[in-house]
SELUMMI-630873 format. One record per atom (N, C-alpha, C, CB): residue number from 1; residue in three letters; chain; atom name; x, y, z. Coordinates in steps of 0.001 Angstrom, whole numbers. Each point is the difference from the previous one (the first is absolute). Glycine has a CB too. Layout:
// residues N
ATOM   pos   code   unit   site         X         Y         Z
ATOM   NUM    Ala      A     CA         X         Y         Z
...
//
This chain:
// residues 95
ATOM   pos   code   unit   site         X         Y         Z
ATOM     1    Unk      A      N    110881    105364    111990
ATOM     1    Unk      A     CA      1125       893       126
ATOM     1    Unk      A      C      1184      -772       550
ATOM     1    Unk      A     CB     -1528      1971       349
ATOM     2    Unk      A      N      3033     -1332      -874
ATOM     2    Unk      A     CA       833      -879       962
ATOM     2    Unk      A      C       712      1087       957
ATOM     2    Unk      A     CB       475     -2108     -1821
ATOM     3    Unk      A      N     -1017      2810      2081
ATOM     3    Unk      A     CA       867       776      1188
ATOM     3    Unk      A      C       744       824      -542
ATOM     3    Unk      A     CB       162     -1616      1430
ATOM     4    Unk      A      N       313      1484     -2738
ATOM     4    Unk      A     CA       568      1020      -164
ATOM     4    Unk      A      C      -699      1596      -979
ATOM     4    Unk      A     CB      1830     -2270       472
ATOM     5    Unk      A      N     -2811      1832      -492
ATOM     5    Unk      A     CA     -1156      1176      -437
ATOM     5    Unk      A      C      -244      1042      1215
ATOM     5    Unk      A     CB     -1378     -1819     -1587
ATOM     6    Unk      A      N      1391      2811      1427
ATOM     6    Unk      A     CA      -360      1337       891
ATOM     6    Unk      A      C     -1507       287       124
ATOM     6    Unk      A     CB      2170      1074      -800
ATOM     7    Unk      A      N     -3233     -1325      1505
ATOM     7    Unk      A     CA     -1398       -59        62
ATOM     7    Unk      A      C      -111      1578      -225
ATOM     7    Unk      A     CB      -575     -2277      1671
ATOM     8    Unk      A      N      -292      2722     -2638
ATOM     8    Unk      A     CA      -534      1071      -581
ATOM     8    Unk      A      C     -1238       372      1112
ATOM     8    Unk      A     CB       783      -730     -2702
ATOM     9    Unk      A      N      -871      1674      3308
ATOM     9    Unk      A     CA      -791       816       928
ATOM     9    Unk      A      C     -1352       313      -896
ATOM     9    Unk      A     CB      2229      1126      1409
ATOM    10    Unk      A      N     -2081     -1120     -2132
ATOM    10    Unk      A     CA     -1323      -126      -950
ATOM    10    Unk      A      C      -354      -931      -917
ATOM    10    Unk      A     CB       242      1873       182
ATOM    11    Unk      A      N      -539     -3325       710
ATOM    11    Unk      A     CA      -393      -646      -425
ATOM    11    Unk      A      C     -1130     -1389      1364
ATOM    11    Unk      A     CB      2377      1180     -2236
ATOM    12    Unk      A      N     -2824     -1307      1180
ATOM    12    Unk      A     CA     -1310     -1106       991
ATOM    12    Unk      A      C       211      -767      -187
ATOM    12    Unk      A     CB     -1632       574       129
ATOM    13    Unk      A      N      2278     -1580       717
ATOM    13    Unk      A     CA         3     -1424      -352
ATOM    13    Unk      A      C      -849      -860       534
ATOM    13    Unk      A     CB      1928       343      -316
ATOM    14    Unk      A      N     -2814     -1263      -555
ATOM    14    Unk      A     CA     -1197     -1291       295
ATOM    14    Unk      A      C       267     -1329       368
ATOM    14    Unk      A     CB     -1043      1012     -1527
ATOM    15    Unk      A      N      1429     -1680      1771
ATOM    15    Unk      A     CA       263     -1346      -252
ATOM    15    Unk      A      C     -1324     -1106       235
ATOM    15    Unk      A     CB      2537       780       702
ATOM    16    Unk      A      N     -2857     -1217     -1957
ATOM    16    Unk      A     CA      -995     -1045       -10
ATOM    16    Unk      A      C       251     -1359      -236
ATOM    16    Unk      A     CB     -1086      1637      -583
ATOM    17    Unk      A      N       129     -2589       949
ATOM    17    Unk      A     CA       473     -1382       -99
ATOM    17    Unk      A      C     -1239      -752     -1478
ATOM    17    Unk      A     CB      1030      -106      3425
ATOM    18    Unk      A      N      -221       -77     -4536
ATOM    18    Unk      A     CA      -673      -399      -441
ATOM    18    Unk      A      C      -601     -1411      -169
ATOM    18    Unk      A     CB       867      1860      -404
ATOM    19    Unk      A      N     -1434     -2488      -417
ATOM    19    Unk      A     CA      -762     -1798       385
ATOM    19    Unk      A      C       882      -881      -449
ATOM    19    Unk      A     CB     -2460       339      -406
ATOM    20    Unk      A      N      3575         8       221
ATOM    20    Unk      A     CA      1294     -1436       184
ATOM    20    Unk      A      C       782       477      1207
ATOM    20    Unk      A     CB       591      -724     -2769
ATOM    21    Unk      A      N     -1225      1949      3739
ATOM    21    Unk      A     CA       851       283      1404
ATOM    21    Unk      A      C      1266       123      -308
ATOM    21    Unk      A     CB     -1315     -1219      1420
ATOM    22    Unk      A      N      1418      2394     -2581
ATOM    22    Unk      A     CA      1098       771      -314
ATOM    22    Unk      A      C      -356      1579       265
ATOM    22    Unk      A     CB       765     -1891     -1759
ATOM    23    Unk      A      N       786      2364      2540
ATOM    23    Unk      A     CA      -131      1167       508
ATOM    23    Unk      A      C        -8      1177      -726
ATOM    23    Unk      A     CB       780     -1094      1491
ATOM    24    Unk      A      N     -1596      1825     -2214
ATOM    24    Unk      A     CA      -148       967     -1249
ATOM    24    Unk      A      C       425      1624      1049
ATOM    24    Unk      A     CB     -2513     -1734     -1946
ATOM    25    Unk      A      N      4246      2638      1607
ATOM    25    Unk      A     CA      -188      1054       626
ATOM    25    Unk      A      C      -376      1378     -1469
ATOM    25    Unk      A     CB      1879     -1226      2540
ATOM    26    Unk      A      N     -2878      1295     -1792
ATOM    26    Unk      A     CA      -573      1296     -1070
ATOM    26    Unk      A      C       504      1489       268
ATOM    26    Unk      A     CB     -2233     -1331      -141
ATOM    27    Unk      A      N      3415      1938      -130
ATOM    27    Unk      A     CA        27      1164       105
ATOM    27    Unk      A      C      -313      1340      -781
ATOM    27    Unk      A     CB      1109     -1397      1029
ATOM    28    Unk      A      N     -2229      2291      -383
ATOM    28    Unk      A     CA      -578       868      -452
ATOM    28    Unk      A      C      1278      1054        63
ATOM    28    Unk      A     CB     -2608      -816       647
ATOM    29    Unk      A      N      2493      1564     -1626
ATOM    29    Unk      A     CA       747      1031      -145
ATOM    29    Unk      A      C      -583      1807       274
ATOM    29    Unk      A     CB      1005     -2129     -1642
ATOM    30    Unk      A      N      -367      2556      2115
ATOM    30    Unk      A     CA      -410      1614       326
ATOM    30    Unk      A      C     -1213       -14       459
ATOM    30    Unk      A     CB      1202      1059     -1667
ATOM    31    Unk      A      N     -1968     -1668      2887
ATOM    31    Unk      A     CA     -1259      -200        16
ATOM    31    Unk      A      C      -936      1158       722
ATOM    31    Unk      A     CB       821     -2418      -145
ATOM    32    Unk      A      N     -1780      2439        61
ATOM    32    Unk      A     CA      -413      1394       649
ATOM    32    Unk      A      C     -1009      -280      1143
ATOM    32    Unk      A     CB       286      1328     -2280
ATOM    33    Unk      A      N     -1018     -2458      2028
ATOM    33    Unk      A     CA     -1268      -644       342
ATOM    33    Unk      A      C      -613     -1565       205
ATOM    33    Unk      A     CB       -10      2016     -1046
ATOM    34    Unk      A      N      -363     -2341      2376
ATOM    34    Unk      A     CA      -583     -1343      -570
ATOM    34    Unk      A      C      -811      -218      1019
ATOM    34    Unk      A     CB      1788     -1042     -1332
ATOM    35    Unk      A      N     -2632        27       786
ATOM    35    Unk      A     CA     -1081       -71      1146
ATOM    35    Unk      A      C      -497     -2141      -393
ATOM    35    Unk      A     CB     -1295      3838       -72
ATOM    36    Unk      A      N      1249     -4045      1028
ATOM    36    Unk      A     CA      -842     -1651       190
ATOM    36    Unk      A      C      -545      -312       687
ATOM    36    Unk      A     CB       988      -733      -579
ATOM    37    Unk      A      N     -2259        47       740
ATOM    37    Unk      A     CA     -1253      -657       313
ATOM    37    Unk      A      C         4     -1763       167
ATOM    37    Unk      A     CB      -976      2219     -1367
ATOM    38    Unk      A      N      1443     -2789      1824
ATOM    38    Unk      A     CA       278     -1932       768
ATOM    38    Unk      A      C       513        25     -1270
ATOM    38    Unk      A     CB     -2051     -1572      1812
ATOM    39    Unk      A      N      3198      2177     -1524
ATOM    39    Unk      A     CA      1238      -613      -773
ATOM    39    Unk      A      C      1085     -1275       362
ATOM    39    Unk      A     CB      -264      2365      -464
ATOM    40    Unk      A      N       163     -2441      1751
ATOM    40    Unk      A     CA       644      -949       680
ATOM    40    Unk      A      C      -706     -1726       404
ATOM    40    Unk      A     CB       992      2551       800
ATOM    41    Unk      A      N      -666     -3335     -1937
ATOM    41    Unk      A     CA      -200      -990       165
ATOM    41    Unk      A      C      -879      -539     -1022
ATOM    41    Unk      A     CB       600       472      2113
ATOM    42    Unk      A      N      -929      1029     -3161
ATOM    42    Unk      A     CA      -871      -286     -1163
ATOM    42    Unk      A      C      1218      -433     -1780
ATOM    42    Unk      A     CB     -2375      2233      1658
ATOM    43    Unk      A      N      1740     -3249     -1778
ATOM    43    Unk      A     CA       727        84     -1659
ATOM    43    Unk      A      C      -300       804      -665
ATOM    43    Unk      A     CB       131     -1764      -273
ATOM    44    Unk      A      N      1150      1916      -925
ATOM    44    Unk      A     CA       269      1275      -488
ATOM    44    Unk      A      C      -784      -499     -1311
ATOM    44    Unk      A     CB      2476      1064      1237
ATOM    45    Unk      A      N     -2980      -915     -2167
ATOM    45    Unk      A     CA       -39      -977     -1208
ATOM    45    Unk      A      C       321      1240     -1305
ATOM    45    Unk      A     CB     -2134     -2211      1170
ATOM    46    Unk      A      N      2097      3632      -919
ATOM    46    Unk      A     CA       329       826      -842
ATOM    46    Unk      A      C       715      1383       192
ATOM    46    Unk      A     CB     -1686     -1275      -696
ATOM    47    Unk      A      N      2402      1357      -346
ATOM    47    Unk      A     CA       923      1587       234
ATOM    47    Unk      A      C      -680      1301      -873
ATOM    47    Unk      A     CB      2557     -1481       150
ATOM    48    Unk      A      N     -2967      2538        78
ATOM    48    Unk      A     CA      -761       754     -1325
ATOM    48    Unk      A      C       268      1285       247
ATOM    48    Unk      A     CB     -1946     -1454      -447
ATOM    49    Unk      A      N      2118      1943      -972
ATOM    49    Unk      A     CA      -134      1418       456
ATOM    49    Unk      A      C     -1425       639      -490
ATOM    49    Unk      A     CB      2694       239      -113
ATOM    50    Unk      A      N     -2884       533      1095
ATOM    50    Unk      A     CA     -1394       803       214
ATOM    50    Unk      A      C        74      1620        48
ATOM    50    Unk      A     CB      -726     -2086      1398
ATOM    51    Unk      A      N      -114      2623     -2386
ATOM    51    Unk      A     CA      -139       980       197
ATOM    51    Unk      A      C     -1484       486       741
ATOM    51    Unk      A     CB      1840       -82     -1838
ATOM    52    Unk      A      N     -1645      1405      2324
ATOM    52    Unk      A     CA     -1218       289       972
ATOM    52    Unk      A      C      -280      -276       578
ATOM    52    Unk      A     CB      -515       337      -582
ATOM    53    Unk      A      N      1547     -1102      1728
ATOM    53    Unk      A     CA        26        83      1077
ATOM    53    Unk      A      C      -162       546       962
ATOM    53    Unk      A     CB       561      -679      -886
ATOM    54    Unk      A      N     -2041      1322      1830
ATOM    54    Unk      A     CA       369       541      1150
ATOM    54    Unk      A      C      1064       395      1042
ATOM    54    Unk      A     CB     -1495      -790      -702
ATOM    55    Unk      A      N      2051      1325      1328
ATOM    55    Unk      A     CA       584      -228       778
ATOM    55    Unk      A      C      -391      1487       909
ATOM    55    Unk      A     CB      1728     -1934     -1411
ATOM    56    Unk      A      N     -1557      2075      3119
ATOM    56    Unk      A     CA        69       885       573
ATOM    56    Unk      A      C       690      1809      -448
ATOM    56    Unk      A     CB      -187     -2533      1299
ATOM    57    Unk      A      N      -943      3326     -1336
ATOM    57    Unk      A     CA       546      1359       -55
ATOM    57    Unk      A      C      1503       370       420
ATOM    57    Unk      A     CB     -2350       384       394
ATOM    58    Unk      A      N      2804     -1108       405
ATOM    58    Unk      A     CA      1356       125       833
ATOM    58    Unk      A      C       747      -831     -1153
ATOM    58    Unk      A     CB      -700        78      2961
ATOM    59    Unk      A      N       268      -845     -3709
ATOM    59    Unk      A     CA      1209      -230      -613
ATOM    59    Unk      A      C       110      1150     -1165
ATOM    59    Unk      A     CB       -50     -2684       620
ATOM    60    Unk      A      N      -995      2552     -1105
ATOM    60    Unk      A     CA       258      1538     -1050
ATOM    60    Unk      A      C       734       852       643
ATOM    60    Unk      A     CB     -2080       106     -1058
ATOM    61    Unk      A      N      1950       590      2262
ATOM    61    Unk      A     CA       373      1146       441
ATOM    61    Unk      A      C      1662       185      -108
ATOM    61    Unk      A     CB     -2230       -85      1486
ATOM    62    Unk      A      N      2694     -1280      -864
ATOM    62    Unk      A     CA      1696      -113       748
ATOM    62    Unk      A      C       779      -951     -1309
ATOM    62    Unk      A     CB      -737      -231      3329
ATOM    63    Unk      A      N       299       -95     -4461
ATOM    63    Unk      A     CA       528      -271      -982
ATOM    63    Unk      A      C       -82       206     -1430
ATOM    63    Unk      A     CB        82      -958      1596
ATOM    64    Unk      A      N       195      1204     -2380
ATOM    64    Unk      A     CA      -508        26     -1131
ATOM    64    Unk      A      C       -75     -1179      -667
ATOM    64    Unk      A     CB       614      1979        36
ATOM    65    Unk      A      N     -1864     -2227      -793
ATOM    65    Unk      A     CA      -422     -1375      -572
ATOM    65    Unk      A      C       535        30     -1913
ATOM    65    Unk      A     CB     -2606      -179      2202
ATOM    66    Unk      A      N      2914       895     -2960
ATOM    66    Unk      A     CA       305       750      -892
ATOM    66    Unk      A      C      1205     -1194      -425
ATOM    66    Unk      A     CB      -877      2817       887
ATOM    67    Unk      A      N       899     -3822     -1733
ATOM    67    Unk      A     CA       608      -969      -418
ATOM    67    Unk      A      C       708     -1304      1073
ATOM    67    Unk      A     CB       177      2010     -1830
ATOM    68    Unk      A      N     -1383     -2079      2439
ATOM    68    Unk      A     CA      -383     -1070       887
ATOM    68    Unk      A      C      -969     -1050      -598
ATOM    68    Unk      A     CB       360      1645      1796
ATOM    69    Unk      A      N       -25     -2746     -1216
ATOM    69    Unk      A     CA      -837     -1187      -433
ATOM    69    Unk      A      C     -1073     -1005      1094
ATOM    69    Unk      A     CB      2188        70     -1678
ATOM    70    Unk      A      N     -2915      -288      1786
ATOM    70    Unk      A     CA      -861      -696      1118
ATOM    70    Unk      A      C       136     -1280      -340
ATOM    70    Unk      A     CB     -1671      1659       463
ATOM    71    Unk      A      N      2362     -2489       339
ATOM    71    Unk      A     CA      -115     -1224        25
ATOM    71    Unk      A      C      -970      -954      1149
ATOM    71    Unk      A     CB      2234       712     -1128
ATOM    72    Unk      A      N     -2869     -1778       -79
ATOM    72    Unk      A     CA     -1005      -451      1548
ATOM    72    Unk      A      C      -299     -1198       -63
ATOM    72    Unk      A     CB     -1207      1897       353
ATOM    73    Unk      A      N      1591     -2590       220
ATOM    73    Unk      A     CA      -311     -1641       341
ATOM    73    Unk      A      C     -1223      -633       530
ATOM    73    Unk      A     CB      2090       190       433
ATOM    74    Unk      A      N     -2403     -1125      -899
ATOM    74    Unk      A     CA     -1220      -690      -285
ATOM    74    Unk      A      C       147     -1291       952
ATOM    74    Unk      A     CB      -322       946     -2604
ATOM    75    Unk      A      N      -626     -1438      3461
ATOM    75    Unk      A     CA      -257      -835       345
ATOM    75    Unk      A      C      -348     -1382      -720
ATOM    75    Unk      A     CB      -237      1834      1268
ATOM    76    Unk      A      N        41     -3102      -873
ATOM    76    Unk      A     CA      -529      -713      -734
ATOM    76    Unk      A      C     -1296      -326         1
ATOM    76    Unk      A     CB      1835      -456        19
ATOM    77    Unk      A      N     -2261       622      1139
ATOM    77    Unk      A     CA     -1614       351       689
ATOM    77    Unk      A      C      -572       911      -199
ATOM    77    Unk      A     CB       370      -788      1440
ATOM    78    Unk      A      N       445      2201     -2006
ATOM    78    Unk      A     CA     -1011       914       261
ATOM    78    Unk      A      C       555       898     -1814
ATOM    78    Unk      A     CB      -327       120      3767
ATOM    79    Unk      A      N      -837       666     -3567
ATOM    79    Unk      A     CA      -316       837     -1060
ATOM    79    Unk      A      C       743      1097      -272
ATOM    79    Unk      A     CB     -1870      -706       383
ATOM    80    Unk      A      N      1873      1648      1377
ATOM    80    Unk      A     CA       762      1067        66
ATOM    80    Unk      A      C      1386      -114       239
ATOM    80    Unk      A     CB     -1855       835       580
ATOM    81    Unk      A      N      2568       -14      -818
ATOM    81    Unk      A     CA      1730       734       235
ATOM    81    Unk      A      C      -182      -368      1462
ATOM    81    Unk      A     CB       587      2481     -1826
ATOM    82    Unk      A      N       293     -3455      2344
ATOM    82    Unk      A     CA       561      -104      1512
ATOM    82    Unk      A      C      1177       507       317
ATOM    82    Unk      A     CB     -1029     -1775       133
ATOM    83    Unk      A      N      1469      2375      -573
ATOM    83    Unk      A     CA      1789      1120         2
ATOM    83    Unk      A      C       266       519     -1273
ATOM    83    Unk      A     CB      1437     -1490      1595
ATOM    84    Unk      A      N      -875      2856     -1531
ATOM    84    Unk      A     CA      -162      1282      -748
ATOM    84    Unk      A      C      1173       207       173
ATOM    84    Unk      A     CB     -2119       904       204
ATOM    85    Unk      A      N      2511      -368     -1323
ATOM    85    Unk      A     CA      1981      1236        79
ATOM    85    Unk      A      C      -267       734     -1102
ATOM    85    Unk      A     CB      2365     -1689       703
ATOM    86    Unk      A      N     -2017      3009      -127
ATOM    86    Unk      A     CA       670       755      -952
ATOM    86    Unk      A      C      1405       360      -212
ATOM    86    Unk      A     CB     -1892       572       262
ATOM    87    Unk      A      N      2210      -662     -1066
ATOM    87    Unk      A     CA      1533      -267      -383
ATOM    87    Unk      A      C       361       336     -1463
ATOM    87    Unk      A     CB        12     -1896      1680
ATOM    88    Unk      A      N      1540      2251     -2193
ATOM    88    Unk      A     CA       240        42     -1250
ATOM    88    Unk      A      C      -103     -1216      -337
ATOM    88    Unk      A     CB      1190      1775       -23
ATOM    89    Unk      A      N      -553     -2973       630
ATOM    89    Unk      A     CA      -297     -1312      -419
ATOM    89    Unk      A      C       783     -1191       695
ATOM    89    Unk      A     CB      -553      1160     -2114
ATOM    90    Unk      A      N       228     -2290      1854
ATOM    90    Unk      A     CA       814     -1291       924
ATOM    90    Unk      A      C       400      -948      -894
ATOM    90    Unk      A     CB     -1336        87      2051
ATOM    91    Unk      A      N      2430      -548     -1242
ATOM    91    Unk      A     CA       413     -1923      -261
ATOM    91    Unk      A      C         9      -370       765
ATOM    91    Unk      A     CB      1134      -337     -1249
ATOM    92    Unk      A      N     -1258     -1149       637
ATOM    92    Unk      A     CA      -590     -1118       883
ATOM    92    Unk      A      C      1230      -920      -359
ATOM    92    Unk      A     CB     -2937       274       -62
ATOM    93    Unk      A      N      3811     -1045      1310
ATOM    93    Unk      A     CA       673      -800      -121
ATOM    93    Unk      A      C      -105      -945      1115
ATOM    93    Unk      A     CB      1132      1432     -1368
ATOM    94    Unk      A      N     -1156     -2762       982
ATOM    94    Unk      A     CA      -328     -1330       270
ATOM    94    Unk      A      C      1513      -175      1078
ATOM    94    Unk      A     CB     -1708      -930     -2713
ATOM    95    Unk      A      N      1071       977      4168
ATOM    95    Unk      A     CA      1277      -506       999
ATOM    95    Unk      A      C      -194     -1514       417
ATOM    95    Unk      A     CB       266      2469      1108
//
């Protein structure tokens, strides 16, 4: 961003470091939900969208999921989703 952008109240912003230790900011848009498990300090190696996703009764309740998308990132070690969003959708721009 250069400062002169107005930060949108509905939005999630990520910032990851990818393996040339470039700063990737991912902003989720309209997000409703998210949840992560040793996200901090783990490589990212994938972006996906997933359907049937679990998530807590409370999120059903206080949002509607109804042209929402689950996004969920992949470790490089591991099998399962280590961070989850629901969101209409994101970009990713290289700082």
């Amino acid at each position: 961003m250069t400062g002169d952008e107005a930060l949108d109240a509905h939005e999630l912003l990520v910032v990851f470091t990818n393996q040339q230790d470039d700063f990737l900011l991912i902003t989720f848009h309209n997000p409703i939900a998210f949840k992560g498990i040793s996200v901090i300090g783990n490589e990212i190696c994938d972006i996906y969208n997933e359907e049937g996703v679990s998530f807590s009764q409370n999120v059903k309740r206080t949002a509607p999921l109804q042209n929402k998308k689950t996004y969920c990132f992949k470790s490089n070690d591991q099998e399962e989703s280590i961070f989850t969003v629901i969101a209409d959708g994101y970009r990713i721009e290289k700082t």
